[in-house]
N, C-alpha and C positions, 0 to 999 in steps of 0.2 A: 215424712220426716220434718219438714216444714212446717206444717201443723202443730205437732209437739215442739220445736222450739219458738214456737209463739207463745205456744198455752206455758210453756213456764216462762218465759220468759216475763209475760202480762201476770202471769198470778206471782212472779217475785214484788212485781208493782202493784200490785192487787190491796197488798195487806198497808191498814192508816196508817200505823207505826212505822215499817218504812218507809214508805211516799214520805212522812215529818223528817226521815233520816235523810233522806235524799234531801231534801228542801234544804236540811239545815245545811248538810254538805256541799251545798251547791253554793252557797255564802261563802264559805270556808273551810280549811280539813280544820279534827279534833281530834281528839281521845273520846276514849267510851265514855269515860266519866263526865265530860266537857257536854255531852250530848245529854250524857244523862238528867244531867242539871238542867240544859236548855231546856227540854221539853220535860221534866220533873216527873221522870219515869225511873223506874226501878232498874237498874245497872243493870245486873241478870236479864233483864228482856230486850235492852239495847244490846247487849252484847248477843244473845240470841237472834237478833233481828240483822242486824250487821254481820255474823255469821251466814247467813242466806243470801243476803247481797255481796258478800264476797266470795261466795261460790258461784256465782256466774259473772264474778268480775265488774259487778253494776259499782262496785266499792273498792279502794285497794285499801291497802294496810304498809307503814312501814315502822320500823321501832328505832323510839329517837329515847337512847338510855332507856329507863325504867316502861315508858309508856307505848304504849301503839296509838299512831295518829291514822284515821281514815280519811281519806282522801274520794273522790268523786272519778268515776272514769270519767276524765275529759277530752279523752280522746271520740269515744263516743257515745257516751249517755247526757254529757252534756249537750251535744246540737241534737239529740231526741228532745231533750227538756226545753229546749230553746223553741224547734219547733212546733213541740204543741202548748206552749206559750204562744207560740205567732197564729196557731191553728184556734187557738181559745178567743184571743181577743177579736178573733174576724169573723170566723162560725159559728163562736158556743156564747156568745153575752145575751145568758139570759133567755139563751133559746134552747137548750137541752133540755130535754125530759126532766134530768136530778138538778136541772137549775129550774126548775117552776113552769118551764114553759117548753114549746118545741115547732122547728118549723113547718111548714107545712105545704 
């Protein structure tokens, strides 16, 4: 059981367009529209994409009047984000494999 909630959990993070949604959300909540702009993608696919990430809760949603703003779980996807920021600048600069290099 454990295995399957890794494997989805890692392929919700898997896909670039989310990890960009995550990124941006992590700055600030938005609208789908707000996002859409930022990263200058087609509504339909942020809204599809953020769809995915608020099925396992990586995203929430609340509706403020007309719009829905997404918000970041910070309860707990932000200290995962946090720490493999802390895990990147101390073990991966430069030294992973998809960074050019790897240790040895």
């Amino acid at each position: 059981m454990l295995k399957s909630t890794y494997h989805v959990f890692f392929s919700n993070l898997a896909n670039p367009l989310r990890v960009e949604i995550v990124s941006k959300l992590k700055e600030r909540d938005m609208s789908v529209g707000q996002i859409s702009k930022e990263l200058d993608m087609e509504q339909s696919k942020v809204s599809h994409a953020l769809a995915v990430l608020k099925s396992c809760n990586i995203v929430y949603v609340k509706q403020d009047g007309k719009q829905r703003i997404y918000s970041l779980n910070k309860k707990t996807i932000l200290p995962i984000l946090n720490l493999i920021d802390k895990h990147s600048k101390i073990y991966c600069s430069g030294n992973c494999k998809l960074c050019g290099g790897h240790r040895g």
